[in-house]
C-alpha positions in Angstrom: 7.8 8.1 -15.3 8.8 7.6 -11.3 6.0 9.2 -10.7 3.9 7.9 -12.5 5.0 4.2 -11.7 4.5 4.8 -8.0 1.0 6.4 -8.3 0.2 3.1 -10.2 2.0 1.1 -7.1 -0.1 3.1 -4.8 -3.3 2.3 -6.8 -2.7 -1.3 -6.6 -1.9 -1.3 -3.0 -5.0 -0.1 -2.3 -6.5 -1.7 -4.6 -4.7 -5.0 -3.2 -5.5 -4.3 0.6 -9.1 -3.4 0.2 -9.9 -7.0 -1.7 -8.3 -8.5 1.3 -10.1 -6.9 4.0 -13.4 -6.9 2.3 -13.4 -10.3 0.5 -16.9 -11.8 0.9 -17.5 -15.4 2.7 -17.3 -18.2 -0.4 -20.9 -17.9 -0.3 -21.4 -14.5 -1.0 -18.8 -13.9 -3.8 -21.2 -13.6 -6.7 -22.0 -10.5 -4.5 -20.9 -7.3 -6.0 -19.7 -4.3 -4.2 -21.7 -1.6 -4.5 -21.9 1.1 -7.3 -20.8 4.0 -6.4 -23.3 7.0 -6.4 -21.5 10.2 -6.9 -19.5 11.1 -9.6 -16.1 11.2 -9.0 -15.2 14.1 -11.4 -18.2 16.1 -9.6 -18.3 15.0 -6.0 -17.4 17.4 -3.7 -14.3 17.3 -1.2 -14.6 17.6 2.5 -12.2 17.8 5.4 -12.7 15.1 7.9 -10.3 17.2 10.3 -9.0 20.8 9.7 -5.7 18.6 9.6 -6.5 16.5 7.0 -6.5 17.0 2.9 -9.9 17.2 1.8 -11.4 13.6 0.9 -14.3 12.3 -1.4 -16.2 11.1 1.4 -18.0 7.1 0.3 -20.0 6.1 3.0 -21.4 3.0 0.9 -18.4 1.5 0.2 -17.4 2.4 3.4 -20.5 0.4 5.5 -20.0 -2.6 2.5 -16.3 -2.8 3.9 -17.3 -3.4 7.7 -19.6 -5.5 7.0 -17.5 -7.6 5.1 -14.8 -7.2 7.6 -17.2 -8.3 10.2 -18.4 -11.1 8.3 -14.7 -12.3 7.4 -14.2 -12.1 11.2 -17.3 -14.3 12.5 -16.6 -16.8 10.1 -12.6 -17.5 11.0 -12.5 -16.2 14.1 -9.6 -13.4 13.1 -9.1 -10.3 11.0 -8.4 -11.4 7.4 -4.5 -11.5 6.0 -3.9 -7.9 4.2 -1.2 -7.9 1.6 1.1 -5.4 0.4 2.8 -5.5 -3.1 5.4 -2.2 -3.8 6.5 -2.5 -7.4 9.4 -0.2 -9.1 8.9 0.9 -11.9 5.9 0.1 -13.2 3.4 2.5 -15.2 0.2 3.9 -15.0 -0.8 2.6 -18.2 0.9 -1.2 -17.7 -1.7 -3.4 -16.2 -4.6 -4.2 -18.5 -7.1 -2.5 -16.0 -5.7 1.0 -16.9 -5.4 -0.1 -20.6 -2.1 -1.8 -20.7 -1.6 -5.7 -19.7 -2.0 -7.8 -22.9 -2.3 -4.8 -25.2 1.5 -4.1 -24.2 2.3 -7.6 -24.4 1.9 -8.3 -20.5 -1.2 -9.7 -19.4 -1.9 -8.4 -16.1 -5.4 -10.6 -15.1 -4.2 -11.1 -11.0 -4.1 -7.3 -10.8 -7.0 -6.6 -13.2 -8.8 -8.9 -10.6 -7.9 -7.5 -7.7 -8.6 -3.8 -9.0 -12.3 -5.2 -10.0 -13.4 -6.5 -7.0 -11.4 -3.6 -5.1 -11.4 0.5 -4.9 -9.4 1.9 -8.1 -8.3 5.4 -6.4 -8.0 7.7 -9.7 -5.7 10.5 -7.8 -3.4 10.2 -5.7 -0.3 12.0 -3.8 2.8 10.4 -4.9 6.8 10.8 -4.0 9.1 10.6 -6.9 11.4 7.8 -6.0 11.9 4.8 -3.7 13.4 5.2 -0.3 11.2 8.2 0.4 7.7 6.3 -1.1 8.7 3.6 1.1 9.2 5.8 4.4 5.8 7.3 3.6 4.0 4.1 2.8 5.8 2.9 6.5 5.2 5.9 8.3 2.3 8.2 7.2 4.4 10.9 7.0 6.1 13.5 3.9 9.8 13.1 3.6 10.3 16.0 4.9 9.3 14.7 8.3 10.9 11.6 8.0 13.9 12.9 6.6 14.2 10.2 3.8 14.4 13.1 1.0 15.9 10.9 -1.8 17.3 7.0 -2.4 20.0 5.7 -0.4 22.8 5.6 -3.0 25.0 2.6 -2.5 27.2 2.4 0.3 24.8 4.9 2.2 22.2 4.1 5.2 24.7 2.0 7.1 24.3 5.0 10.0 22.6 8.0 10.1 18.6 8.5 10.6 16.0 5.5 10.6 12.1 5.7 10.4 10.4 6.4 14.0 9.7 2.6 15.1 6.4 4.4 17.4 4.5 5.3 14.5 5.1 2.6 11.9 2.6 0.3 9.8 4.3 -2.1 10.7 3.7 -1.5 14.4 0.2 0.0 14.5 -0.7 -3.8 12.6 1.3 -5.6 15.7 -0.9 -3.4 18.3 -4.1 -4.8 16.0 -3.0 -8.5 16.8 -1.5 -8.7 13.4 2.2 -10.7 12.7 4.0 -8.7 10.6 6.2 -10.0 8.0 8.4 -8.2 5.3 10.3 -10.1 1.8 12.3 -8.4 -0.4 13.9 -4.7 -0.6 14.1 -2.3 2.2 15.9 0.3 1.8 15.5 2.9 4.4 18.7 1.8 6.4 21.1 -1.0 6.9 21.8 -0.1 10.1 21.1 -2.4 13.2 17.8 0.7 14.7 17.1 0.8 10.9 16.3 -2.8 10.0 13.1 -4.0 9.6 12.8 -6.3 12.4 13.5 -3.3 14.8 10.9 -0.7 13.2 7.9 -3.4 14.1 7.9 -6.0 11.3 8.1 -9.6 13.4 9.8 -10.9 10.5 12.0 -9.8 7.9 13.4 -11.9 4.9 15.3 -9.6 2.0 17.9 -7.1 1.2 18.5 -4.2 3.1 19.9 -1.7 0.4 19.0 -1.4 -2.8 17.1 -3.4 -5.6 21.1 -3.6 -7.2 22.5 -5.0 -4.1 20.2 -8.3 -4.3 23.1 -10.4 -5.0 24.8 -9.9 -1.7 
């Protein structure tokens, strides 16, 4: 079910981050994106770089995205706001865009919106429970590199190894002119190298252990 909740989390961040950075102008959101070509089930996999895990490649979507992103540019005179939402916990099948939301007795109709007007990604590699998810999601990297192999139980992560600050989100977004800000759980150290505010995020408002610890 861990699994399965974080694939869904990943699905929806994508999902999330690809309506904010291809929004159209007010003018042009009748527009829709555009329909995708190849079928997914029978499309073909290619290796950008021998490094790299085969992709479906989507040059469409892809072109429809800079555009966009050029257009959202010109017109406010900065790269758009990109939003990331990391949910525990939740399945594959609970928002109603992957058949759940009001037929479980939860409408979902923000997501549903979001997933619409975004890319749905239908497979995805996933970690199986928080603290390493979030090092990956922060870092690019498998847990194995970061060494963030399981959660931080409590009373853990006050020493010990952090995520490299070099080759963060976080920090890559502050190179791009972004400010960074972070709200809610962290969990991938308490300790003062650890924190968020010292791994590139400008800002940081939340608790640094885990979702239990929110009272303190």
């Amino acid at each position: 079910m861990q699994a399965i909740a974080m694939k869904t989390v990943r699905l929806l961040l994508y999902a999330a981050l690809v309506a904010a950075l291809t929004a159209p102008a007010a003018a042009q959101q009748s527009a829709a994106p555009p329909a995708m070509t190849d079928d997914t089930f029978l499309a073909e996999p290619v290796a950008a770089k021998p490094n790299l895990a085969p992709a479906i490649a989507r040059p469409a979507q892809e072109k429809a995205a800079s555009e966009r992103l050029a257009a959202l540019r010109r017109q406010h005179g900065h790269a758009p706001n990109i939003v990331l939402v990391v949910m525990d916990d939740v399945g594959w099948g609970d928002p109603g865009v992957y058949g759940g939301g009001i037929a479980v007795g939860a409408a979902t109709p923000h997501m549903d919106r979001l997933a619409r007007e975004g890319l749905q990604l239908m497979n995805t590699y996933s970690q199986l429970s928080c603290t390493p998810t979030r090092a990956t999601l922060m870092t690019g990297q498998l847990p194995i590199r970061t060494g963030m192999l399981r959660p931080m139980l409590p009373g853990e992560g006050a020493s010990g190894r952090g995520i490299d600050a070099k080759v963060t989100l976080p920090q890559k977004l502050r190179e791009a002119g972004y400010i960074t800000r972070a709200v809610g759980k962290w969990h991938l150290g308490a300790f003062k190298e650890a924190q968020p505010q010292n791994v590139g995020f400008d800002h940081y408002y939340g608790n640094l252990t885990s979702s239990e610890d929110y009272t303190a």
